[in-house]
Phi, psi and omega in degrees: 000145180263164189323301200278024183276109194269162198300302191296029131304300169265003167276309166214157163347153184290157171285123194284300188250150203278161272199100140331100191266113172279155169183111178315297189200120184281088196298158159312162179274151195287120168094036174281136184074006174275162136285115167320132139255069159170198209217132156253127184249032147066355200242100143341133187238162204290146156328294186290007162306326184220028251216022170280169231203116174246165161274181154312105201264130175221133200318158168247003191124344200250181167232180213266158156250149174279102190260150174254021174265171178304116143110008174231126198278145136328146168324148171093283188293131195229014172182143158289089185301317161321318195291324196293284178322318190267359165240036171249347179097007211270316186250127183261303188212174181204146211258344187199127198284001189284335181304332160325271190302300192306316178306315188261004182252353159226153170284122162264146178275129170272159155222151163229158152294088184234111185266119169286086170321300231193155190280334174234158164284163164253179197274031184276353200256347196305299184300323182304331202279292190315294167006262178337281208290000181253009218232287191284353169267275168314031163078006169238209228239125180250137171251143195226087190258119153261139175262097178275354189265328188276006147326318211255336177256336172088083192309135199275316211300132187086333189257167199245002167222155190303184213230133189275142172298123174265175189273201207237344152274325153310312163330290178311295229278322168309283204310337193287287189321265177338306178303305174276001154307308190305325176286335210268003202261303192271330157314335171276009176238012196272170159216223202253318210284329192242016210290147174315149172230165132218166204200149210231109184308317153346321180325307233228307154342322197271322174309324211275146212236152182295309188300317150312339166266289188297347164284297204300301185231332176302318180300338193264016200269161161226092170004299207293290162011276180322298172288346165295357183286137172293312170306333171275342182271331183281308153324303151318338174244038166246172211287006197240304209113195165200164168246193202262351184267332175268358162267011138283349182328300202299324197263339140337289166283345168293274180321011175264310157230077088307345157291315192278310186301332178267311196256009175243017180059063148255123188284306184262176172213104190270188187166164158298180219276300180316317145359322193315300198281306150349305183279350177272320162342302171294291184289003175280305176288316174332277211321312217256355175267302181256022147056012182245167157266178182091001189256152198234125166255138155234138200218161172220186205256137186281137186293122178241156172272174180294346194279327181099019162240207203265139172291105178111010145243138189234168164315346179269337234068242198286158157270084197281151167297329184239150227282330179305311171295300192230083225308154182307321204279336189254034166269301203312309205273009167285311172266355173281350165278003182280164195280172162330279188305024187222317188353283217292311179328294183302318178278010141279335174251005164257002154196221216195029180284140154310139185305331183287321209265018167262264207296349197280304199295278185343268197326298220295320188307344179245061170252166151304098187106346173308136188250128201299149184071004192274354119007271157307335184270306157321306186280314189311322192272336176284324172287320178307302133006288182284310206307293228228000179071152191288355177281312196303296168295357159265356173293303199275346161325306200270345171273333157267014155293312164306339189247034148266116185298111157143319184335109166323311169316124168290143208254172185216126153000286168307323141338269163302355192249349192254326202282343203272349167283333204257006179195169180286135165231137184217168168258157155230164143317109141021269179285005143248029171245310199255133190092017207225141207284159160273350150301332179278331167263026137316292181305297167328302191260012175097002189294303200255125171314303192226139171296003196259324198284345181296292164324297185308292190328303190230020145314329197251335182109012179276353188243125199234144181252141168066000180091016164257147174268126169287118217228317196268128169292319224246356213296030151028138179264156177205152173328326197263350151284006170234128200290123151060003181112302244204055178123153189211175185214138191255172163184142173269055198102177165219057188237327214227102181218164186224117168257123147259114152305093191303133136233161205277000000 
């Protein structure tokens, strides 16, 4: 190939509508005249290496001066986000226990990574987002990098087959959907000091030429290395295989930061637990490309239920982040179903309720009087929130008060017209409502198989019109039962509803 041939040649076509560079703000860059502290050497530290428990160091009110002893912050920083994070449950492995210390004497640039997969994120993505934002509470600058360029080659780690190519308007038409949740997730927490960044790799990729990667960066790679990564090792000995393009993946995501640590000042590079040989990657090429010390990996445990499987997958599939993938109320009932025994685990690393008052609740569920689910009502309203914003938890609030059978709120067309994407809907005819028995429209519109299963319903007290319970076997529709002229709401129980649309 010739030299002047740029890599994103050979990953894909050049990309056809340009790639949306997001970006809040561009902060100075961190520690200019600070001296860098630790070394990330790529080298997995023994279990007992990190594994001391601190409380929490907290502003006192005063402002920090910039110091170089241990455990006194810089302007700006008003806690130890290692400390905050390991006792949320948060850090799964850290490439250098200096990180620690290196948090409070400079504002550090964070980054995590998200390749656009998909127009959202889901919520298994969530926690790199959570990361980020403990990171950005506590006074340093979180980069939110998308991969429109390692989009186009597909990351092995986790998966058990290469990931299918996407074309170069998908790609784009992703990075665009994904850039604005993330600005839109991390701005609202930003402050003048702390503003979000985000950013898209592709930017710098698209220049890069193969003959230039293999100089640049294949010379500093070491085979043994490479294949020693659990993901490249799991992959090779399964019957799929590895290609030769996802086992550049790693050195991909490596040079990403060796771009960001020399031109955006960034030091860490957080992931999921799976991450570890990528991030290790990295801060491996920082030491051996750019001859510095300071870059630092942190990974945390990927969300799991206690069964062990993944938090943020349902039966429909992901539970995505944006309200076009998932309406706010069928976020909120997504986390208002988790079980006990995931609740409390979950309201430490999804949100940002203070720790004591997360053990206050743990404590309160095995009492006398304890109001069941209030747990789960908490965390649903607190993700939701953080997600989706305070409009976003009262969309989802007011559909579910509206879709609880027996719920005093009186409900509205409009209402029922927000509610009608999130639960089966159908139109009838006017004139096959009023007058007509509600066992015969039970049937009719599909709520119930049969009139006889219909008899049964509310015989047990299961059958409610409008969120009132039906008693009268003989009950009739009348005019006053269709909301506002034009829809009414049946429900089965209280899992199973039907939004109906009167037309004339």
């Amino acid at each position: 190939m010739a030299s002047g041939h740029c890599l994103s040649h050979c990953l894909a076509q050049t990309c056809g509508p340009a790639l949306r560079r997001w970006s809040l703000v561009f902060a100075a860059r961190p520690g200019a005249g600070v001296k860098s502290f630790g070394a990330g050497n790529g080298a997995r530290r023994s279990a007992g290496a990190f594994v001391q428990r601190r409380s929490v160091v907290s502003c006192s009110g005063g402002a920090w001066t910039e110091a170089t002893s241990v455990g006194v912050a810089v302007q700006g920083v008003s806690r130890n986000v290692v400390d905050v994070l390991e006792e949320r449950g948060l850090i799964e492995s850290v490439t250098s226990e200096e990180l620690r210390s290196a948090c409070m004497k400079q504002r550090l640039k964070v980054y995590c990574g998200f390749d656009p997969t998909a127009e959202s994120l889901h919520l298994g993505n969530l926690l790199g987002i959570i990361v980020l934002s403990w990171f950005q509470r506590c006074g340093h600058i979180p980069v939110a990098l998308l991969g429109g360029a390692t989009a186009r080659v597909g990351d092995p780690s986790g998966k058990s087959k290469e990931r299918p190519v996407l074309d170069d308007e998908t790609i784009a038409r992703n990075s665009d959907g994904i850039g604005q949740i993330l600005a839109k997730i991390l701005e609202v927490h930003s402050d003048a000091d702390s503003k979000a960044v985000v950013l898209n790799n592709y930017d710098w990729w698209k220049e890069f030429s193969l003959l230039d990667f293999l100089r640049d960066v294949g010379k500093y790679a070491r085979v043994g290395t490479m294949m020693a990564k659990e993901s490249v090792k799991t992959r090779l000995n399964s019957e799929e295989g590895m290609s030769y393009t996802e086992f550049t993946y790693q050195l991909l995501q490596g040079y990403d930061f060796v771009h960001l640590f020399k031109e955006e000042g960034v030091s860490v590079q957080i992931g999921g637990s799976d991450q570890w040989g990528n991030i290790t990657a990295g801060t491996d090429l920082v030491r051996r490309l750019l001859q510095q010390e300071g870059a630092y990996g942190l990974t945390f445990p990927l969300l799991l239920k206690s069964d062990g499987s993944k938090f943020g997958k349902s039966e429909s599939g992901a539970i995505w982040l944006a309200p076009s993938a998932l309406s706010p109320y069928n976020f909120y009932q997504h986390l208002f179903a988790v079980p006990d025994s995931d609740v409390i685990k979950f309201m430490k690393r999804l949100t940002f309720v203070d720790i004591k008052e997360i053990e206050a609740l743990e404590a309160s569920m095995g009492q006398p009087g304890y109001a069941p689910n209030s747990a789960q009502k908490r965390l649903a309203e607190e993700v939701t929130r953080f997600v989706h914003g305070e409009q976003g938890l009262a969309e989802a609030l007011k559909a579910t008060q509206a879709l609880a059978p027996g719920a005093a709120a009186e409900l509205d067309s409009q209402a029922l017209e927000a509610i009608a994407q999130d639960v089966p809907s159908c139109s009838v005819p006017y004139s096959s409502v009023v007058g007509t028995s509600l066992i015969d429209v039970s049937v009719s519109t599909g709520l119930l198989q049969s009139k006889a299963a219909a008899r049964r319903l509310i015989k047990q007290g299961g059958l409610y019109l409008n969120n009132k319970k039906v008693d009268d076997e003989a009950k009739a529709m009348t005019a006053e039962d269709i909301i506002d002229e034009k829809i009414f709401l049946l429900s089965a129980g209280k899992k199973n509803r039907l939004v109906v649309r009167v037309i004339s």
